[in-house]
VOPAGU-2260 file (C-alpha; in pm, 1 decimal, decimal comma):
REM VOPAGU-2260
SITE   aa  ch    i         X         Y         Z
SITE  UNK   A    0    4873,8   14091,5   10710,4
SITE  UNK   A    1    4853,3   14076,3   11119,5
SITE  UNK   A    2    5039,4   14376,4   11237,7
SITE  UNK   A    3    5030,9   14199,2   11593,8
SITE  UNK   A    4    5315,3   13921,5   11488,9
SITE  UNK   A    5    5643,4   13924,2   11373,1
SITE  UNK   A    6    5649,0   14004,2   10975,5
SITE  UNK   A    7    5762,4   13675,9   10763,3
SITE  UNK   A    8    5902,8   13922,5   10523,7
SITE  UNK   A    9    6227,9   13988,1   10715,3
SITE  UNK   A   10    6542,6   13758,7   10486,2
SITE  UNK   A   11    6376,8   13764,3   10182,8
SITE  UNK   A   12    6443,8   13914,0    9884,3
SITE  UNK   A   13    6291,4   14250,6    9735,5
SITE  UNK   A   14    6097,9   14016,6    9496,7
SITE  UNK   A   15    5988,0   13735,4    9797,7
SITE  UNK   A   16    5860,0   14000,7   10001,3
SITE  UNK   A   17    5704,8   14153,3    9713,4
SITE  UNK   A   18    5510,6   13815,1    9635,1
SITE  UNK   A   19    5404,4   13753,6   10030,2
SITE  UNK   A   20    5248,8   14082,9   10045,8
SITE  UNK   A   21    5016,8   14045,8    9778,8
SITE  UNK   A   22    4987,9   13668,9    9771,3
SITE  UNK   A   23    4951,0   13566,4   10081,7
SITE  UNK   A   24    4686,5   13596,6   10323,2
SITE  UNK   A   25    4841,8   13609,4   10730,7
SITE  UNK   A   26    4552,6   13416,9   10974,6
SITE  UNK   A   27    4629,2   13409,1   11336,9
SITE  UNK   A   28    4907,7   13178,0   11491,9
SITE  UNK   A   29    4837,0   12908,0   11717,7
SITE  UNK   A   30    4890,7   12963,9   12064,9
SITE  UNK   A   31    5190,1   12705,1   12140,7
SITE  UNK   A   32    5245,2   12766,6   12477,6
SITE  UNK   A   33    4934,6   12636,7   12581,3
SITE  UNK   A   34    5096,4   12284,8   12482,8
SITE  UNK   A   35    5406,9   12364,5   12680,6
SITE  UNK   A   36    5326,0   12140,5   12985,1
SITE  UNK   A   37    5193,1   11826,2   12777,5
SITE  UNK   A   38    5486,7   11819,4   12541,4
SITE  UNK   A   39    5787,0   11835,1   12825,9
SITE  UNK   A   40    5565,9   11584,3   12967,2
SITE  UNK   A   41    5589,1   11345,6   12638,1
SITE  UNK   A   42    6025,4   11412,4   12685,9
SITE  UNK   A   43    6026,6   11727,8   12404,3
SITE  UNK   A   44    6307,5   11945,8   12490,2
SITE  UNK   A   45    6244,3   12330,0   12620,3
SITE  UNK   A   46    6445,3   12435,6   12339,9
SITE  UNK   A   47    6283,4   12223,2   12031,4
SITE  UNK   A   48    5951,8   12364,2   12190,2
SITE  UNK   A   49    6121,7   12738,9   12188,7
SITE  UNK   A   50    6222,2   12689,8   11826,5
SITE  UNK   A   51    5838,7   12556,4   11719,8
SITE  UNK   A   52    5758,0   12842,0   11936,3
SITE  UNK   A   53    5926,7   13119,3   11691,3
SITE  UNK   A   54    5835,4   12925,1   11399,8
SITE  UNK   A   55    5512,8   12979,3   11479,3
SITE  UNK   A   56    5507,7   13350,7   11538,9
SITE  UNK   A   57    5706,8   13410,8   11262,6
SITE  UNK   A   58    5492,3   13187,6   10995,7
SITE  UNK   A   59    5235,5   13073,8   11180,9
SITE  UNK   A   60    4912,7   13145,8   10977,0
SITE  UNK   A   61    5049,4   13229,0   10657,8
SITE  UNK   A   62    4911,3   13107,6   10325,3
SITE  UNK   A   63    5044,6   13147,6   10042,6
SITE  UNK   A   64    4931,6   13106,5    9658,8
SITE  UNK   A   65    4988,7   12741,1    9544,5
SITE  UNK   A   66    5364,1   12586,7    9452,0
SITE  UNK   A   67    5421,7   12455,5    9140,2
SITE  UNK   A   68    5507,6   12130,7    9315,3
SITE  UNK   A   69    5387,8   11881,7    9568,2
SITE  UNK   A   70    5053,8   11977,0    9478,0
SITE  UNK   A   71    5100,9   12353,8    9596,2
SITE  UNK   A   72    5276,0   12283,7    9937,9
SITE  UNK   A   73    5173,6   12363,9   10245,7
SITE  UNK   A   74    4763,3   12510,0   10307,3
SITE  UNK   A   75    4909,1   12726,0   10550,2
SITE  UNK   A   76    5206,8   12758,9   10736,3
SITE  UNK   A   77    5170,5   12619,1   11114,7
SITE  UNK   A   78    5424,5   12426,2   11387,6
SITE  UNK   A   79    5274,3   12124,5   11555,9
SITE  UNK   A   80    5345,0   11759,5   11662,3
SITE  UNK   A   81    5719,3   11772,8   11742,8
SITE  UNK   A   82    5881,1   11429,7   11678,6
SITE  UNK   A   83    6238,0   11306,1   11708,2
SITE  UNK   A   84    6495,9   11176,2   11942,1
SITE  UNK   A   85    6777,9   11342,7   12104,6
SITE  UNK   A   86    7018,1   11109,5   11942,3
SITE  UNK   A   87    6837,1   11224,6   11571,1
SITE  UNK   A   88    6702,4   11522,2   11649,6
SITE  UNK   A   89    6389,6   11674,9   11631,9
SITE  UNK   A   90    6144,7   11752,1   11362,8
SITE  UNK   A   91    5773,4   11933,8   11358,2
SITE  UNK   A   92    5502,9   11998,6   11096,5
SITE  UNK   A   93    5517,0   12291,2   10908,3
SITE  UNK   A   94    5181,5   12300,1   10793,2
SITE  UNK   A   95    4878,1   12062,6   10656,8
SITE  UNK   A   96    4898,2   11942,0   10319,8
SITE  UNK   A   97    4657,2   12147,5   10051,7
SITE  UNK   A   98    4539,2   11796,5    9908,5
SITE  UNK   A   99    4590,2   11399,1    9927,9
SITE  UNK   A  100    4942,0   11347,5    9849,8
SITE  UNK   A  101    5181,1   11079,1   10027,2
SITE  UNK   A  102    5406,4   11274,0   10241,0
SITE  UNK   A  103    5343,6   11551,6   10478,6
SITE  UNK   A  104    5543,5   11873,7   10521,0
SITE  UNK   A  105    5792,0   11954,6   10787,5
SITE  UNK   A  106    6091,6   12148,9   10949,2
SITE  UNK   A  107    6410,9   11980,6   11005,0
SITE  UNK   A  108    6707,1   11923,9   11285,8
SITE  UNK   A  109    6877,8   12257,6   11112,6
SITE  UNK   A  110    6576,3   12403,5   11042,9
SITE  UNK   A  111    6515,0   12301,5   10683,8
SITE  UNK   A  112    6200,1   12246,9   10493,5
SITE  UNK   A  113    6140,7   11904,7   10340,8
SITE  UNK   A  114    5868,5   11622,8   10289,8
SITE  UNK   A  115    5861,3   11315,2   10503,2
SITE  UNK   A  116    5716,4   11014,5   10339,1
SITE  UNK   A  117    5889,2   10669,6   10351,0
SITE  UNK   A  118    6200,9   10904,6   10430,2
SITE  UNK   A  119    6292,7   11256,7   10547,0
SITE  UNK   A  120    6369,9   11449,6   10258,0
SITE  UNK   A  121    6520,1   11827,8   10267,8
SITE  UNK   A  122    6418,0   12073,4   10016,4
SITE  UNK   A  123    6557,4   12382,2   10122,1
SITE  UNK   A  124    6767,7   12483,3   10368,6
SITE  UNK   A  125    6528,2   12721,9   10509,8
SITE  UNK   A  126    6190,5   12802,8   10541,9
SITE  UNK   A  127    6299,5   13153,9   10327,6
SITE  UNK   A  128    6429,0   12905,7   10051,5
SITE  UNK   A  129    6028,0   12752,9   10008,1
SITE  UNK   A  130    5914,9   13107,0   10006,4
SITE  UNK   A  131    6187,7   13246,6    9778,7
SITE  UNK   A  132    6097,7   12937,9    9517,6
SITE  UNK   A  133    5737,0   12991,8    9501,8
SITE  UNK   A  134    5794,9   13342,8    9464,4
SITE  UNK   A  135    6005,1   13266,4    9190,1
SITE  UNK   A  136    5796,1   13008,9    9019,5
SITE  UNK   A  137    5504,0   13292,8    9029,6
SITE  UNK   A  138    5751,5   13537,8    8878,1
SITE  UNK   A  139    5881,1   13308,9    8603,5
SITE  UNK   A  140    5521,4   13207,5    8531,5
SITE  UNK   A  141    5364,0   13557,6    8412,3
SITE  UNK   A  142    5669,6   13648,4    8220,8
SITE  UNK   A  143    5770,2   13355,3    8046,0
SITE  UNK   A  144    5695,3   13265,9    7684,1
SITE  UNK   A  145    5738,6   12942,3    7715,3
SITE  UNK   A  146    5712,9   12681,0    7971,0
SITE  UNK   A  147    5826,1   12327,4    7936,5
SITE  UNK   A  148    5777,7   12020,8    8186,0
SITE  UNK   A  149    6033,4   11750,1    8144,5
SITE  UNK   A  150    6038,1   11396,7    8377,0
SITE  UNK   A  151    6248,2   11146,1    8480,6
SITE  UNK   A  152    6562,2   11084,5    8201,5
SITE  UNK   A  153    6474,1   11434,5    8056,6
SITE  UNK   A  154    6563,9   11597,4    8383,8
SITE  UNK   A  155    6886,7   11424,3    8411,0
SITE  UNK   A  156    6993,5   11499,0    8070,1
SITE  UNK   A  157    6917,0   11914,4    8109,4
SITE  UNK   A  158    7245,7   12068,5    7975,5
SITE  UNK   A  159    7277,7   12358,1    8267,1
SITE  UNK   A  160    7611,4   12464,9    8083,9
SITE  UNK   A  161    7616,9   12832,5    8066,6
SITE  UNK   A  162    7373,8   12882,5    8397,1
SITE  UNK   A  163    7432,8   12969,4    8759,9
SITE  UNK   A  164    7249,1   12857,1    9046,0
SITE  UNK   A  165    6980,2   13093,3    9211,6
SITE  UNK   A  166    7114,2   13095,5    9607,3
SITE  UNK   A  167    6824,5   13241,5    9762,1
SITE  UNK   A  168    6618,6   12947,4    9735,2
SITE  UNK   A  169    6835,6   12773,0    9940,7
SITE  UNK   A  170    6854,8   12473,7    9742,4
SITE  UNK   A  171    6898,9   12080,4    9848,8
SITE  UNK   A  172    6693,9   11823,0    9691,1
SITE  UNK   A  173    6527,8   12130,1    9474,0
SITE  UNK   A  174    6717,3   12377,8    9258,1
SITE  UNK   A  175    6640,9   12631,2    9052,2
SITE  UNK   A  176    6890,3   12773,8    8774,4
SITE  UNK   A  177    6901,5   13088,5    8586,4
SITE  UNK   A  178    7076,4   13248,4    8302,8
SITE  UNK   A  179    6996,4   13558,5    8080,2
SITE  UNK   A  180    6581,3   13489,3    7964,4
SITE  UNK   A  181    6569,0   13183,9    8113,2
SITE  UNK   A  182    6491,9   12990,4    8453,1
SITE  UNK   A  183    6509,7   12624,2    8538,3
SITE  UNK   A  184    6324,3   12439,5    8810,6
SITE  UNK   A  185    6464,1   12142,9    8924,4
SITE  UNK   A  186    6204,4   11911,6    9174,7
SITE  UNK   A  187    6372,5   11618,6    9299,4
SITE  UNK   A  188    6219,3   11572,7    9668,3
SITE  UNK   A  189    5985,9   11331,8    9535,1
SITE  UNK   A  190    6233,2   11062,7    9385,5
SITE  UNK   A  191    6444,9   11073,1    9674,7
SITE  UNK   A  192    6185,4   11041,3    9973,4
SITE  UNK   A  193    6050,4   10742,3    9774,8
SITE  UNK   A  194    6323,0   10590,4    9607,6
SITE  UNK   A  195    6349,2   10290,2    9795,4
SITE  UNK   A  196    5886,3   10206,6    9719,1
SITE  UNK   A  197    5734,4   10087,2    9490,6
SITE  UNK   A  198    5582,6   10420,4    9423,3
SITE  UNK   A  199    5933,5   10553,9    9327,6
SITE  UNK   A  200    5846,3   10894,4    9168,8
SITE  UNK   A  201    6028,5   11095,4    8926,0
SITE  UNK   A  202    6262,9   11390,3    8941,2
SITE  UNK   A  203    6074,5   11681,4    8707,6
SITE  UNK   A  204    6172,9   12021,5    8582,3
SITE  UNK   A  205    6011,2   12331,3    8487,0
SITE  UNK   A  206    6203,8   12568,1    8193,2
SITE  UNK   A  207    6068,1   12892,4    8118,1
SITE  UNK   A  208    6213,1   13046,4    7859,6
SITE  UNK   A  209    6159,9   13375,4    7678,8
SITE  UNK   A  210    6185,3   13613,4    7979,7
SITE  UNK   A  211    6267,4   13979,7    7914,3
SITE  UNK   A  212    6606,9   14064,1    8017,8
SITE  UNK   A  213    6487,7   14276,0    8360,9
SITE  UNK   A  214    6289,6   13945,5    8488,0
C-alpha cells in the first residue's frame, strides 16, 4: 500500500480491512486537479469536483481481487468523467470495467456505488458497502462447504426466515444475509438496470453453507 495517500481502510470492518491489506494492490491516484479548469469550464460544480477529488485520494488506485459479480467489478478504483445536472445531480466513474460487460461502474448523487447501463442502478450505499461485500464473498468462499448458485424464480423463492441482514455492506439493489453457518448473497443490480431491454437479466444468489460457527 502507498503510505503517501489517505488509507481506504478507515470504516471498514476488522475483516474488510483485513481483506484490502492482503488483497489489494494500492497504484498511484490520478492527479484531479489538473482537470480542475476544463471541468468548471464544461459547468461541473467546485464541490462535485471536491467530492471526485477525495474519492480519488481515498480509493484512487486501488485494486482489489475479483467480485463474485458483474464480472469482478471494478479493475481498479479511479474518479473520472463527472456527469449530471444540477436538477439530477451528479455522478462520476468509479473505475474501468475488468472485462466486456454492458454497464459501467459509478458513484452516485449520495455517494453510492451502482452500475449504469440502460438505467442508474445503486448497489450499495457506499463505496465501504462494495468493499465490505467482496470481502465477504472472499471470506464465505474459503470456508464454506458448500456453495450454491440459484437464478431468476429460485432467487425469489429463497426462504430468508430465520436470517438477519449483514449491515455493513450497505445494501440496496444487493444484499447479503447471514445466520449461524450460513451466508446468502443476493445480486439484483443486473435485473433492475435492465429491466425495461430486451436483455433483461436475472436476479442471482450465492448460498454458502457449512461455515464453522466463528466464520
Amino acid at each position: 500500500m502507498s503510505t503517501g495517500h489517505r488509507q481506504p481502510q478507515a470504516g471498514l470492518s476488522s475483516r474488510a480491512r483485513s481483506f484490502v491489506s492482503i488483497h489489494g494492490i494500492r497504484l498511484e491516484p490520478q492527479p484531479l486537479e489538473v482537470h480542475r479548469e476544463f471541468w468548471l469550464g464544461r459547468g461541473i460544480p467546485a464541490e462535485q469536483i471536491d467530492r471526485m477529488t477525495a474519492f480519488e485520494e481515498r480509493w484512487g488506485g486501488l485494486a482489489l481481487a475479483p467480485a463474485p459479480a458483474y464480472e469482478g467489478g471494478p479493475r481498479v478504483f479511479g474518479a473520472d468523467s463527472p456527469e449530471g445536472s444540477p436538477q439530477e445531480g451528479w455522478w462520476f466513474s468509479a473505475g474501468d470495467q475488468r472485462c466486456s460487460v454492458p454497464f459501467s461502474f459509478w458513484i452516485g448523487p449520495e455517494d453510492e456505488f451502482g452500475i449504469y447501463g440502460p438505467t442508474w442502478t445503486p448497489l450499495h450505499s457506499s463505496i465501504e458497502g462494495w468493499v465490505e461485500s467482496v470481502a465477504l464473498a472472499h471470506h464465505a468462499a474459503l470456508r464454506a462447504k458448500t456453495i450454491t448458485r440459484l437464478h431468476g424464480a429460485d432467487v425469489d423463492a429463497l426462504d430468508l426466515s430465520g436470517f438477519e441482514q449483514v449491515p455493513e455492506v450497505r445494501g440496496l439493489a444487493d444484499t447479503w444475509w447471514k445466520r449461524s453457518g450460513s451466508y446468502i448473497a443476493i445480486f439484483r443490480g443486473e435485473a433492475l438496470a435492465f429491466a425495461n431491454t430486451r436483455s433483461a437479466g436475472r436476479a442471482h444468489a450465492l448460498v454458502y453453507e457449512g461455515l464453522p460457527e466463528w466464520a
